[in-house]
N, C-alpha and C positions, 0 to 999 in steps of 0.2 A: 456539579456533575454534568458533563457530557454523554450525548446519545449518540447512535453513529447506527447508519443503515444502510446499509451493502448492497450494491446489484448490479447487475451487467452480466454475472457470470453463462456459462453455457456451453453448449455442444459445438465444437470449430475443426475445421479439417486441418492437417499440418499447412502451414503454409499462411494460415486466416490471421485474422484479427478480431479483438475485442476490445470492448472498453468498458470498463470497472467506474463504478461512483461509489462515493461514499459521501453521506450527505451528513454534517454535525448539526446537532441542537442547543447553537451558543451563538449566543451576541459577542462574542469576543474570539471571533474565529481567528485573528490576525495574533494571539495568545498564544497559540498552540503548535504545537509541531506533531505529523502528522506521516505514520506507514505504515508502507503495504505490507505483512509476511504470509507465506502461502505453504503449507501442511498437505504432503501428498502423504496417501497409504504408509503406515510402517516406518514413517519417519518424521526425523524433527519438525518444530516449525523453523522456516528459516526468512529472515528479512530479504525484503527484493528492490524498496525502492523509500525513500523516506525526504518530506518536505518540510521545510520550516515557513509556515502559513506567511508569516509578517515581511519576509524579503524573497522567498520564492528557492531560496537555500536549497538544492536537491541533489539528493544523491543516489546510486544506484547500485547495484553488487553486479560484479564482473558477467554473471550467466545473463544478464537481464540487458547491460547495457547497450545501447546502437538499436534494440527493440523495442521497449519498453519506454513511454515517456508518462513523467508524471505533474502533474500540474494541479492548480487551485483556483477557487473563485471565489473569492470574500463576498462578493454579493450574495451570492448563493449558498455559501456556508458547505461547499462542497470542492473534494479533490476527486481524478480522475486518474486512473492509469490505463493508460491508451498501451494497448498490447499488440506490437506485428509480428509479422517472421516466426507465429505459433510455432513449438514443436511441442510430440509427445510428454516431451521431462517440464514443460513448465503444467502438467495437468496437476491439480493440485484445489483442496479448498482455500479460497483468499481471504484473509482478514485485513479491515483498515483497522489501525489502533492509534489513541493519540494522547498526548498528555500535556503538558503545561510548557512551554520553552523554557520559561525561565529557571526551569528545574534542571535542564537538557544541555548539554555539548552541541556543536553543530552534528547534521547530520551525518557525515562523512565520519566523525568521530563515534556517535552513538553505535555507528553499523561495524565498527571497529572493533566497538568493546565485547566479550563475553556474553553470549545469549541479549541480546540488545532487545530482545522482547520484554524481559522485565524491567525498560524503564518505562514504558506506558501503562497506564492505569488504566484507562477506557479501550473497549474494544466492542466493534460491530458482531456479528451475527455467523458472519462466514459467507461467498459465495460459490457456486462450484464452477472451475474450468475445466472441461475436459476437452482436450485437444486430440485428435484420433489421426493414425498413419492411413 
C-alpha cells in the first residue's frame, strides 16, 4: 500500500503560480505511475497531468498544457506540478493519485480512456487552489 501527502495548494492571483507535492511512502517509487486530477464545485473530477515514475513518461490534458509542468524525484519519493499562467477555471481541490505501472497503459493512453481516475487505487488527501481574478 502506498501513502501520498499533498501540499503546496493556496490563495494566487490570476496570473501566479504555484507548486503542488506530493510525497509517496514507497521504496519502489520508480514502480508506479503517478496523477494529478482536480475537482472544482459542482463538477467532475477531471485529470490534469499524469507521470510514469520509472522513465519520466508525462502527459498533460489540453487546458493545462504550455502551463502546467510535472515532474519527479525518485530520491525523494515525490512529484511536483509546477503551476504558471494561473486562471480562475483552474481553481479547483487537487489530488495526486497513483497506482502500480505495470497495471497501467502509458500515460497519454490512461488520460485517454473513460474517467482515467478509476485506474488508481491510491489517493492523497486533496489540496485547495484558488486562484482569484
Amino acid at each position: 500500500e502506498v501513502q501520498l501527502q499533498a501540499s503546496g495548494g493556496g490563495l494566487v492571483q490570476a496570473g501566479g503560480s504555484l507548486r503542488l507535492s506530493c510525497a509517496a511512502s514507497t521504496a519502489s517509487f520508480d514502480d508506479y505511475t503517478i496523477a494529478w486530477f482536480r475537482q472544482a464545485p459542482g463538477k467532475e473530477r477531471e485529470g490534469v497531468a499524469c507521470i510514469r515514475c520509472g522513465d519520466q513518461n508525462t502527459y498533460y490534458v489540453d487546458s493545462v498544457k504550455g502551463r502546467f509542468t510535472m515532474s519527479s524525484d525518485g530520491a525523494k519519493a515525490t512529484v511536483y506540478l509546477q503551476m504558471n499562467s494561473l486562471n480562475p477555471g483552474d481553481t479547483a481541490v487537487y489530488y495526486c493519485a497513483a497506482a502500480e505501472r505495470r497495471s497501467l497503459p502509458t500515460p497519454r493512453l490512461i488520460f485517454k480512456t473513460p474517467r482515467p481516475s478509476r485506474r488508481f487505487e491510491y489517493w492523497g488527501q486533496g489540496t485547495q487552489v484558488t486562484v482569484s481574478s
